[in-house]
C-alpha positions as CSV (number, residue, x, y, z in Angstrom):
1,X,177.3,95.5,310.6
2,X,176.1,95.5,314.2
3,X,172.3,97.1,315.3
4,X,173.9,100.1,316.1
5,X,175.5,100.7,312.9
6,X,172.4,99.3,311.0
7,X,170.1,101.7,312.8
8,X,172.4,104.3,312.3
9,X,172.9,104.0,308.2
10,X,168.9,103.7,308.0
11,X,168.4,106.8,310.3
12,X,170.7,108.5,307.9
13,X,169.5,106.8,304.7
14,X,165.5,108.9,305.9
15,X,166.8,111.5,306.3
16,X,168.7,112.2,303.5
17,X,165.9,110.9,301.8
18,X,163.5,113.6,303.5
19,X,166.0,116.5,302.3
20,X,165.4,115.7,299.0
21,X,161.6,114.7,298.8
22,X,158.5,116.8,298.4
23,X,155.6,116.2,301.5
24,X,154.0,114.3,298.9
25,X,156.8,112.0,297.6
26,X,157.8,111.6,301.7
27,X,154.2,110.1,301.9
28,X,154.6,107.8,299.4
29,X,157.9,106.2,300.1
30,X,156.9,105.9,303.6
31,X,153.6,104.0,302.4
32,X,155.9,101.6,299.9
33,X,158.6,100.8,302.3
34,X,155.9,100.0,305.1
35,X,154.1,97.6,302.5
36,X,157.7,96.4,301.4
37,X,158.7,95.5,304.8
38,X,155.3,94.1,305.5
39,X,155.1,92.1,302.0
40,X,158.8,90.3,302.9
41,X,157.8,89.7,306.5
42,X,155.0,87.8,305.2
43,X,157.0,86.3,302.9
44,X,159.5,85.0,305.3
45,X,157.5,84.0,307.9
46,X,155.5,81.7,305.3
47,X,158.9,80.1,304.1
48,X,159.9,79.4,307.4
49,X,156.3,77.5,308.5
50,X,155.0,76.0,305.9
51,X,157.3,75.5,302.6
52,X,161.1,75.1,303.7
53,X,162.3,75.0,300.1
54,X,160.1,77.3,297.4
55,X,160.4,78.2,294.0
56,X,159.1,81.7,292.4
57,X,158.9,82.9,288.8
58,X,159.7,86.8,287.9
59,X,159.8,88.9,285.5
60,X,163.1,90.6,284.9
61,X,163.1,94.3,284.6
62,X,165.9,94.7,282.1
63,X,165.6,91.4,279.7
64,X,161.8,91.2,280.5
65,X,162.2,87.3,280.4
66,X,160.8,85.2,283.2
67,X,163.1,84.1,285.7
68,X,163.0,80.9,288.4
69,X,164.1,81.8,291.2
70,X,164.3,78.6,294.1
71,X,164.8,79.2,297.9
């Protein structure tokens, strides 16, 4: 997908979002996806300086059994 298209499907992706959400529920998604896209920024910039190769443990949602998951 090139920028154009990727801006594009996002652009469309709010505001069918924004049809369907309350003020209040607009609010909030805006305020998880900005922490979202904050948290993984973080994230990435910290595997890229200092640890090249990382391993995380999670918590699956459906089996609720911890996972390992290695970069």
């Amino acid at each position: 997908m090139n920028p154009c298209e990727l801006t594009m499907s996002v652009t469309a992706l709010a505001n069918a979002m924004a049809c369907r959400l309350s003020d209040d529920e607009l609010d909030l998604a805006a305020a998880l996806f900005s922490q979202l896209g904050d948290t993984l920024a973080t994230i990435s910039t910290r595997r890229l300086s200092a640890f090249p190769s990382i391993s995380c443990r999670v918590l699956m949602p459906r089996s609720g059994k911890l996972s390992d998951i290695s970069h």
